[in-house]
C-alpha positions as MATLAB code, in Angstrom:
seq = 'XXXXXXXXXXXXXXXXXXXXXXXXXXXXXXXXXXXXXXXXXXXXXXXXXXXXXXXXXXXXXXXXXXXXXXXXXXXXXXXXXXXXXXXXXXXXXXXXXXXXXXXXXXXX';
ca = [
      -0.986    9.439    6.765;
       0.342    6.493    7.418;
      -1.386    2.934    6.830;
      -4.066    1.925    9.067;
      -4.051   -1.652   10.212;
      -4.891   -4.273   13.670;
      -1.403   -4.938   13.403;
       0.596   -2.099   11.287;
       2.765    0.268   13.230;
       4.538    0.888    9.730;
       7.344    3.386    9.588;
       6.955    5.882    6.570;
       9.102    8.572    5.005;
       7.561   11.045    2.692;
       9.448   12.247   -0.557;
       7.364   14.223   -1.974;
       3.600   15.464   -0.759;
       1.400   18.299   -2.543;
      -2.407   18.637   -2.441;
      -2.355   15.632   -5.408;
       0.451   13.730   -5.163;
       2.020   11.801   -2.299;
       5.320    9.674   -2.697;
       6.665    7.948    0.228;
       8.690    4.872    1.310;
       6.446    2.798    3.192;
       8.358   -0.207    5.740;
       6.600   -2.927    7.226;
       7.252   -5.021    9.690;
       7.315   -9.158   10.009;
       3.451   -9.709    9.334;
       1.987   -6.486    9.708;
      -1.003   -6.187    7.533;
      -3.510   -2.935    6.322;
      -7.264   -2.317    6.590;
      -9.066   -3.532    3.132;
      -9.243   -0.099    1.964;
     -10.124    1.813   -1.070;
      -9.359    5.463   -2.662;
     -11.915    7.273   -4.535;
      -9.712    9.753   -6.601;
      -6.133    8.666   -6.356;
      -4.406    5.430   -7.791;
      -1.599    3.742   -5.735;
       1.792    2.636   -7.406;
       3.750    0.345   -5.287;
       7.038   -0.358   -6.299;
       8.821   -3.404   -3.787;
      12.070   -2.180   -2.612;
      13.023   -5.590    0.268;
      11.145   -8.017    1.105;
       8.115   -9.357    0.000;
       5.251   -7.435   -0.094;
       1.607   -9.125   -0.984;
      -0.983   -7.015   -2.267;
      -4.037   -8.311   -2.174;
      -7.117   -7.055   -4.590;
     -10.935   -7.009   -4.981;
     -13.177   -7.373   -7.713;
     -11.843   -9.475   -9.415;
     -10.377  -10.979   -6.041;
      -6.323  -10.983   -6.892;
      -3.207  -11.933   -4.755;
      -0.187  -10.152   -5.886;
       3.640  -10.847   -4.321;
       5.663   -8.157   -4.892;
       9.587   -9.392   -4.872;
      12.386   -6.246   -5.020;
      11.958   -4.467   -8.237;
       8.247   -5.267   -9.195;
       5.549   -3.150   -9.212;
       1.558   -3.354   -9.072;
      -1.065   -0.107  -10.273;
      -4.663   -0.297   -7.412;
      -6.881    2.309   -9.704;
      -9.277    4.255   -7.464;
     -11.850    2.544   -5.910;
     -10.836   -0.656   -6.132;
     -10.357   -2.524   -2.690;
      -7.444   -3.541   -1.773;
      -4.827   -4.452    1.283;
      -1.031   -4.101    1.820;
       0.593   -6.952    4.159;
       4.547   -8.379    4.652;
       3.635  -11.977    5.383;
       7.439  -12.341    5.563;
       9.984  -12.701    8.810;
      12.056   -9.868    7.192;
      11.316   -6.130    7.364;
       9.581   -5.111    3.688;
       9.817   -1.501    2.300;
       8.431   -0.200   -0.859;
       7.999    3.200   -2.787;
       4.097    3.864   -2.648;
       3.555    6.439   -5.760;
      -0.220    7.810   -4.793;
      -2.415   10.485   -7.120;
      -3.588   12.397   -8.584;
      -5.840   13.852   -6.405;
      -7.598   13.971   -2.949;
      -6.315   11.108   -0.567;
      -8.464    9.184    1.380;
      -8.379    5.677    2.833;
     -11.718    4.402    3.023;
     -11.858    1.074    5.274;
     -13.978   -2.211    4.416;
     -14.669   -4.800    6.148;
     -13.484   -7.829    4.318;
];
């Protein structure tokens, strides 16, 4: 389940995964950016742990920078996409439910 991406080969471990919840720590590396996607029962909580992660939103379009210690709430169904437009490696603490997962692509 990890995220889907031209250019992602992002390492992932899982915390915590039940049939609603998911909590993992997501790394990225130098540039790799996710499919616009979109979830249509769960809401994603990213929490930046290093690095700089940019999360970028839909409807009303919205460019978020995540710096170590901030966090951003994507409510379902809302488009969005996960990139590290840094040099560094970025990891953050993706906090996903409740509910079904899915990861619906768009094209953006």
């Amino acid at each position: 389940m990890g995220l889907k991406g031209n250019n992602v080969s992002s390492i992932e471990q899982v915390i915590i995964k039940t049939k609603d919840v998911s909590v993992r720590i997501i790394e990225l590396r130098s540039h790799e950016v996710a499919d616009w996607h979109y979830h249509t029962e769960i809401t994603d909580n990213m929490f930046c742990l290093t690095g700089n992660i940019t999360v970028r939103l839909k409807e009303p379009d919205e460019e978020l920078v995540l710096s170590p210690g901030r966090r951003c709430e994507v409510m379902k169904g809302r488009v969005h996409q996960v990139a590290n437009a840094g040099a560094d490696i970025a990891r953050y603490l993706l906090v996903q439910g409740v509910g079904n997962y899915d990861f619906n692509v768009v094209n953006s």
